[in-house]
Each structure stands twice: as structure tokens, then as C-alpha cells.
N, C-alpha and C positions, 0 to 999 in steps of 0.2 A: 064229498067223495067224487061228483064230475067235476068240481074243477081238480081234481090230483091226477085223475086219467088223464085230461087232459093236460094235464105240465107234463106228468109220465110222458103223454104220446111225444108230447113236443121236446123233450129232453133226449127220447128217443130218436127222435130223427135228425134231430139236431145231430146228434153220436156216430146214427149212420151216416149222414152226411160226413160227419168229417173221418171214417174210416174210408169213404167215397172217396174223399180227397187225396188222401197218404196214397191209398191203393191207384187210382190213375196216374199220380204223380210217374210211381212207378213203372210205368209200362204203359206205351200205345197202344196195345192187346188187350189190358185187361182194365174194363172200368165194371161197376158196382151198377146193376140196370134199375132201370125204373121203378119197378115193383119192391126192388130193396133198398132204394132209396126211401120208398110213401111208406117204408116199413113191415114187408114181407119178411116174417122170419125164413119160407122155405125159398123165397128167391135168394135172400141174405146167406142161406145155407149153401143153396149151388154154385151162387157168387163165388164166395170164400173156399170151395171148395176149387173152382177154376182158378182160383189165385195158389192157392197152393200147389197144383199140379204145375200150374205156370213158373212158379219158385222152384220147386226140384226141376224141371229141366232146364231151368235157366244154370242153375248149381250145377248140373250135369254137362253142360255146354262149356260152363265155365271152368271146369275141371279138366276138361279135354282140351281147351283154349291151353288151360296152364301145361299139362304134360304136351303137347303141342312145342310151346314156347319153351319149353325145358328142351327139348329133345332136339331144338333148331339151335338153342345157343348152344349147347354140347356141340354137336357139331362145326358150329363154327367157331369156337375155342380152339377145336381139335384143327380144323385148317388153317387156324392162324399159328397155333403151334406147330405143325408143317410147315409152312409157307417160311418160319424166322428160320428152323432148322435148314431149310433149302439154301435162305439167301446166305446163313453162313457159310455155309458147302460152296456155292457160288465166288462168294470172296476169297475163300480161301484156293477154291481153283483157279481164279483170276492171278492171285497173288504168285501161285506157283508155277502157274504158263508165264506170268510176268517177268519172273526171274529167268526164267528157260529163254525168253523171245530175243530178237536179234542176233544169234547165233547163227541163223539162216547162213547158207554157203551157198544154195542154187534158188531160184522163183519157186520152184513145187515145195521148197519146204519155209519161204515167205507165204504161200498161198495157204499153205497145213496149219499156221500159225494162225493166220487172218481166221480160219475158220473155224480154230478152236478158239480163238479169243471171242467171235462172234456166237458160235454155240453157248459159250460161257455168259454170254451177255443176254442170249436169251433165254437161258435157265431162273438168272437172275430178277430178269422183266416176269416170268410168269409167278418167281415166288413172291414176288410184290403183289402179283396180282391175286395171287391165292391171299395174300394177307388181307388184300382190299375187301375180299368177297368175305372173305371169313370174319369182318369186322361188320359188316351188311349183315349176313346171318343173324349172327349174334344182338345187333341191334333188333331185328325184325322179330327174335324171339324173345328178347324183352316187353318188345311191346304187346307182344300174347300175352305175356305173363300178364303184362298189366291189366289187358282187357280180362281177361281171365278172371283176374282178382275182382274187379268190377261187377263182372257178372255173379258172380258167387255173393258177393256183398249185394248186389240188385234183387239177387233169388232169392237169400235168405230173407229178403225186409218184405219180399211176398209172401213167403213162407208166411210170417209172421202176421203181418195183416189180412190175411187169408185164414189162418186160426183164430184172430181174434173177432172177425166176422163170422164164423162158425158156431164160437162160441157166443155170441150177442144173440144171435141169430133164436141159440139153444134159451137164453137169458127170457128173450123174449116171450117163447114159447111158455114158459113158467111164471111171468111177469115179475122177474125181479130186473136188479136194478143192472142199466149196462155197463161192459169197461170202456173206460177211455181209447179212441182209436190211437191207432200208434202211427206216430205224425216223422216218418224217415227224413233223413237229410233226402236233397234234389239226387235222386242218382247219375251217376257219373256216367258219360255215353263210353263204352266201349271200344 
């Protein structure tokens, strides 16, 4: 009967240890202490409970990341769709002062020319530029998205190692047998 305690003990910590491991992998913030390492059910329980709190707001961060990044590429869709509507409007005022120009009979209406063909050229320079920023945008809210999606994927694998620490924890208290920690892919940095 002591040598089963102790395989139990050591099978145990073995467990916690590598719920230790998944759960650090996770997050610089959150590692698994001392006391639930050597096999504390009630530090295993606070642990796993700080992992979990650490999961929903990581999910929460990440959720705001994404509607963040939703709401920057809308926007910048929307300026790039300005920006083409402009530069056509542009061309086609070009086109139609082009046709008009040379008719000139005095300087003040070569210089009325010059000016609207230059107004015209600057209209056209800023729809360009609105198209430039507007593709910036959109890229910059992609990459919320992304990190977004990241985090939510990081939160939830706390989430989960964070319950399953809880319930080990509970395992423990009753001495049955524990679950397998749950060993996440390397998270993705944000």
C-alpha cells in the first residue's frame, strides 16, 4: 500500500508538472507555483483559477483586438472606395478641361486654364493618396484581426488548462486518479 502512495504521489506530480509546463508555455504571467507543483491541491486550485481569469480576459482583449480591426479595415475600404471614385472624377475633369484648353485668346484666360488644369492635378494627387492611406488602414486592421484571433486562441488554451488544474486539484482532494494536462501548440505572439 506505500509503495502505490507513493507511485500515486509521483504520478501526481509528474501531471502537475506537465500541466506546469502547457500552462507557462502560455503566458509570461501566468506560471503554476511552488506549492502546486510539490502537489498542493489548494495552491493547484488558486493556480488554475488565475489561469482561467487570465484566459477570459485575454478572450476579452482579444475580442476588442478583433472588432478594433473590423472597424479600421471598414474604414479603410470605405477611403479606398473614395479615393477610386475621386481619381475617376479627376480624369474625367482633366479630360474635359483638355478638350476645352488652347482656345485661350488673352494670358488671364491661359492663366484660368493653367489653374484649373493644376487644381485638377491636385485633386487627383490627393485621391491617390487617400487610396494609399486607405490601403494602410486596412492592412493595420488586418493585422488586429489577426492578433485578435491569436489571443482568443491563447485565452481559450488557458481557459482550459486552468480548469483542468482545478479539477486535478479537486482529483486530488478525493484521491483518485488525475487528467492528463493538456499540452497546447507554442502560442502564437500577437
Amino acid at each position: 500500500m506505500e509503495r502505490f502512495n507513493l507511485y500515486f504521489r509521483m504520478v501526481s506530480i509528474f501531471l502537475v508538472l506537465l500541466v506546469a509546463t502547457a500552462c507557462s508555455s502560455l503566458s509570461d504571467k501566468y506560471e503554476l507555483s511552488p506549492e502546486a507543483l510539490m502537489g498542493d491541491p489548494d495552491a493547484m486550485w488558486a493556480d488554475g483559477q488565475k489561469a482561467v481569469k487570465q484566459g477570459e480576459l485575454l478572450i476579452k482583449q482579444g475580442e476588442s483586438r478583433l472588432r478594433e480591426g473590423r472597424a479600421q479595415a471598414r474604414k479603410g475600404e470605405s477611403m479606398i472606395n473614395r479615393g477610386n471614385k475621386a481619381v475617376k472624377k479627376s480624369r474625367q475633369d482633366y479630360q474635359q478641361a483638355a478638350r476645352g484648353a488652347g482656345s485661350a485668346s488673352n494670358p488671364d484666360n491661359v492663366k484660368r486654364e493653367a489653374k484649373r488644369l493644376k487644381a485638377i492635378g491636385s485633386e487627383w494627387e490627393d485621391a491617390i493618396e487617400q487610396i494609399e492611406d486607405g490601403n494602410k488602414l486596412v492592412k493595420k486592421g488586418n493585422e488586429k484581426i489577426s492578433d485578435g484571433h491569436t489571443e482568443i486562441r491563447n485565452g481559450r488554451a488557458l481557459l482550459e488548462s486552468g480548469s483542468t488544474a482545478m479539477r486535478n486539484a479537486e482529483r486530488m482532494r478525493l484521491g483518485e486518479q488525475l487528467l492528463p494536462g493538456v499540452l497546447p501548440s507554442t502560442p502564437q505572439q500577437p
